[in-house]
N, C-alpha and C positions, 0 to 999 in steps of 0.2 A: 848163407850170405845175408846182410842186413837187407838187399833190397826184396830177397826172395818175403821175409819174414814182413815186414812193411805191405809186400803186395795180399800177404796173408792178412792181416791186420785190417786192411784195409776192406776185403772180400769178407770178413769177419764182423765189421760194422759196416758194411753195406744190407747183409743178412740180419744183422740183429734192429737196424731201423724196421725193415722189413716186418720181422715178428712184433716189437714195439707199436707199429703201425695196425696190426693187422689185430692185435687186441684192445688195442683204444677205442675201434671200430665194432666193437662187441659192443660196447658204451657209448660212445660219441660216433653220432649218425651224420654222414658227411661232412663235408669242413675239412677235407681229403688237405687242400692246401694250409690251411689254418695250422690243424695239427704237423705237416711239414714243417713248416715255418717254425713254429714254437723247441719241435724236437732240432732245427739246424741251432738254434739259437742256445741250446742247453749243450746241443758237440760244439760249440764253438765257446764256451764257458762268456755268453753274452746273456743279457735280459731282453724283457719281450713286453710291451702293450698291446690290448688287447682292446678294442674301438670296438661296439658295438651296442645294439639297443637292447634292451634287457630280454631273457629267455631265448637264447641263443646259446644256451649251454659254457660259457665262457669259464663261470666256478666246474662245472663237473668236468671240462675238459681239463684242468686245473689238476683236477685230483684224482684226475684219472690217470694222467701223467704220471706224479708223485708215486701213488702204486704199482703203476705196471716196472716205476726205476725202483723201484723199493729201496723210497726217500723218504724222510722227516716232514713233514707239509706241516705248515699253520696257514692260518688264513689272519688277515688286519682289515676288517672294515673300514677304512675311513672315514669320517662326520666331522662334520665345523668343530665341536670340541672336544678332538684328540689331542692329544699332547704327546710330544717328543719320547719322555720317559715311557707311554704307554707301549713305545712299539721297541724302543731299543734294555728299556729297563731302567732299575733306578737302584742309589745305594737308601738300606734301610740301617737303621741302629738295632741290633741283634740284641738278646737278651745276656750275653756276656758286655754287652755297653759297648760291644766296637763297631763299625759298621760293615756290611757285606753286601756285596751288589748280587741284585737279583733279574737274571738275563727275563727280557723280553721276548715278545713270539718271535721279534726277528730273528733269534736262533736257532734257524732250521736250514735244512737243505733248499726248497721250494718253499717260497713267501707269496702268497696270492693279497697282492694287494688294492682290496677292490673297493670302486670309485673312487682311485688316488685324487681325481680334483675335487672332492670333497669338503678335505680338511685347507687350512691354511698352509701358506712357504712356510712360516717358522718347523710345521710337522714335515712337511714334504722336504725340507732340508734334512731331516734328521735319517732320511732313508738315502740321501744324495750318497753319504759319507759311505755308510753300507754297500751302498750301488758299485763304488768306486774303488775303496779300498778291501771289501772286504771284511769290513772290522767298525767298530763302532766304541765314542768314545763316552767316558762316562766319568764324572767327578774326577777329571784328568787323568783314567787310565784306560787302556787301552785294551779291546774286549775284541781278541778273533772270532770269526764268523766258523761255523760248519765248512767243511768243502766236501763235496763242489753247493753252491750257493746261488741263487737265484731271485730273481724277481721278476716273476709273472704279473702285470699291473693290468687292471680293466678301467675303461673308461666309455661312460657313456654319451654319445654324442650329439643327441639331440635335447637333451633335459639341460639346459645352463642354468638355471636359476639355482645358487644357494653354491655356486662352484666356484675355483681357482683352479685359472687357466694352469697348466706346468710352464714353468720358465726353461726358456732354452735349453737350460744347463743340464736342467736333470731330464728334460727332452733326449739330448746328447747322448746321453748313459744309456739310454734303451738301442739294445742293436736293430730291432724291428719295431716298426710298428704296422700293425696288421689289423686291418680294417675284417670284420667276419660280415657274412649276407645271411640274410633270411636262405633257409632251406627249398630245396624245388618239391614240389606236391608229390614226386613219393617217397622224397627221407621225410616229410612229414607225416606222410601215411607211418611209416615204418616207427617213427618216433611216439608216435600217439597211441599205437598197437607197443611198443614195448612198454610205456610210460605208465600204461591203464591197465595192465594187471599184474600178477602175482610173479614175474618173470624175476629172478636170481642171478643175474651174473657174477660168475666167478672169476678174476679176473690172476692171470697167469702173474708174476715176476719175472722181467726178461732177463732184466742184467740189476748189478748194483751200482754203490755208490762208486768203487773202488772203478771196477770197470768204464763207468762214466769216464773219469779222471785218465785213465786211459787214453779211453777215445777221443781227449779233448790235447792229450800232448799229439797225438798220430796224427788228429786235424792239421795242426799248426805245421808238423813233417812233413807232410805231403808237399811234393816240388809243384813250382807255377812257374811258366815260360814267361819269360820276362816281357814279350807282348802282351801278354794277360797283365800283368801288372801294370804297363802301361796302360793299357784301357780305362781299367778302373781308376787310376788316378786321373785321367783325362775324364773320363766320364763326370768324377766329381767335382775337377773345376771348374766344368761347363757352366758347373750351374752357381756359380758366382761370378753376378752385374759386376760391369766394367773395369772386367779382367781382359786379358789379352785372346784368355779362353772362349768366353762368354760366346752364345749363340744372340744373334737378333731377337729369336723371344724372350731369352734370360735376362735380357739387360731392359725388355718394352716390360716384362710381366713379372718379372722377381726381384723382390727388395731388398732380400738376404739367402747366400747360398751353403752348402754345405761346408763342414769345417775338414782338418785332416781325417778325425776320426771316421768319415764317414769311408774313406778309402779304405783306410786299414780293415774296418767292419765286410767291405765290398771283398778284397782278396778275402779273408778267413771265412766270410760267405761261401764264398764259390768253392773254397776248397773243401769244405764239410757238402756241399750241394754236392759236389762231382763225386766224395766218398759215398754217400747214402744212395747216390746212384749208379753204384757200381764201377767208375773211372777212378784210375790212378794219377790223374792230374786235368787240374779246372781247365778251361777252355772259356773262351768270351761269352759262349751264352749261358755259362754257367752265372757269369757277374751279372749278363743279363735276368737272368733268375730269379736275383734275391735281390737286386737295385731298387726296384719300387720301395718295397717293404723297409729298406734302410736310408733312402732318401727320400720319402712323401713328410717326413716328419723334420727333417732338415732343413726343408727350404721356406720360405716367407714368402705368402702372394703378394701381389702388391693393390691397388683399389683398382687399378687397371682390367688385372685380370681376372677377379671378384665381379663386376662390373658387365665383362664380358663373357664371364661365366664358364671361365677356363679355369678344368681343373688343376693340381700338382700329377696327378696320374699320365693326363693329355700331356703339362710338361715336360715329363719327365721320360715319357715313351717317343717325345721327339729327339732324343737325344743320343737314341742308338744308332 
């Protein structure tokens, strides 16, 4: 029966996050949530920013990922002068005199694109299209991406000088954004003891690309009680001022709220949450789960609540 095979399916990538997990952790020393977050966001065939002050591990959890999926990884530094063609590619004139385009790093599985507010919108556009489509255009033709395909972005949060903010748009396109913290005093003990000497980790292959692809149609299959869906759509109008929805903080302390996409991101959340943890269908605290991480980056303070010194978190946890 199809639902016996589904509940297999589903016990099958509950177990394989599992081993995923527990060998990233060879490598990457706590950050228990972080790495969650990032691995819901690659079974829900979404992308991920990654907020953080430098030396927090953000590139090695990056590719640590890519190997234990035994995926394609590049990395794109971003700087003020990148340009578009660097990261999607460019046509050249070949030496039979015709021309042939030649693919940029963005053609891989896992794209770590680090300190995306770097460079300029004009660059940061060029990754929009990729984000979205999949695919990238070039001297008007049209250039498929790898699947499954990714963009893992870093951003740093305290350094603004010499940066460009991201615009809403390509804000949007990230299914999380996840803020990482300094380490507690004994993954640091633990990290400084691996980091300082002659230690080899060998790092397992859990699943492939193929199998990815899998897990991300099985995601979307899994049933959600139509309560659960209401949630999340309520949950996301909440947070848009002088709506019918809106809470008395949203409308004193936010000045723009979430769009549909953040719903749609809220259910396919939950339902990759509730698979990686063993359930066969999400439940409301599953949307609670993963709502911070897909709404802190959605909404706009307003000078109000800046002022007052209320965060989007405090927001955002008033709203369950």
């Amino acid at each position: 029966m199809q639902f016996d095979n589904d509940i297999k399916a589903v016990d099958a990538l509950h177990q394989s996050y599992k081993d995923i997990k527990a060998e990233i952790g060879k490598v990457v020393i706590g950050q228990d949530d972080v790495v969650k977050s990032v691995l819901i966001s690659i079974f829900s065939n979404g992308h991920c920013l990654l907020v953080g002050v430098p030396g927090l591990a953000k590139t090695l959890l990056v590719q640590t990922v890519a190997n234990v999926l035994d995926l394609n990884f590049n990395r794109i530094q971003f700087t003020p002068d990148l340009m578009p063609s660097d990261i999607i590619g460019a046509e050249i004139l070949g030496e039979d005199r015709n021309f042939k385009f030649i693919p940029g790093p963005i053609f891989s599985n896992i794209i770590l694109a680090d300190e995306i507010n770097r460079t300029p919108p004009k660059t940061q556009a060029a990754l929009l299209e990729a984000m979205q489509e999949k695919a990238v255009t070039a001297a008007g033709q049209r250039h498929i991406l790898p699947n499954p395909f990714f963009v893992l972005a870093t951003q740093n949060p305290i350094e603004q000088e010499g940066t460009y903010p991201l615009p809403e748009a390509q804000l949007d396109r990230f299914m999380f954004n996840v803020h990482l913290d300094y380490p507690s005093f004994e993954e640091e003990l633990t990290i400084v003891k691996n980091t300082t000497s002659n230690q080899d980790v060998q790092l397992k292959k859990i699943i492939n690309a193929q199998q990815i692809q899998y897990f991300q149609k099985l995601v979307r299959n899994i049933p959600v009680a139509d309560n659960v869906v209401e949630y999340a759509v309520k949950l996301a109008t909440k947070t848009r001022p002088h709506t019918p929805s809106a809470t008395e903080d949203i409308n004193k302390y936010i000045s723009w709220g979430a769009g549909p996409r953040a719903s749609q991101f809220l259910v396919i959340g939950a339902k990759c949450h509730a698979a990686i943890s063993g359930k066969y269908s999400p439940d409301i605290e599953d949307v609670q789960a993963v709502a911070e991480a897909i709404l802190r980056h959605r909404i706009v303070r307003n000078y109000r609540a800046e002022a007052e010194g209320l965060s989007i978190e405090q927001i955002i946890k008033n709203l369950y």
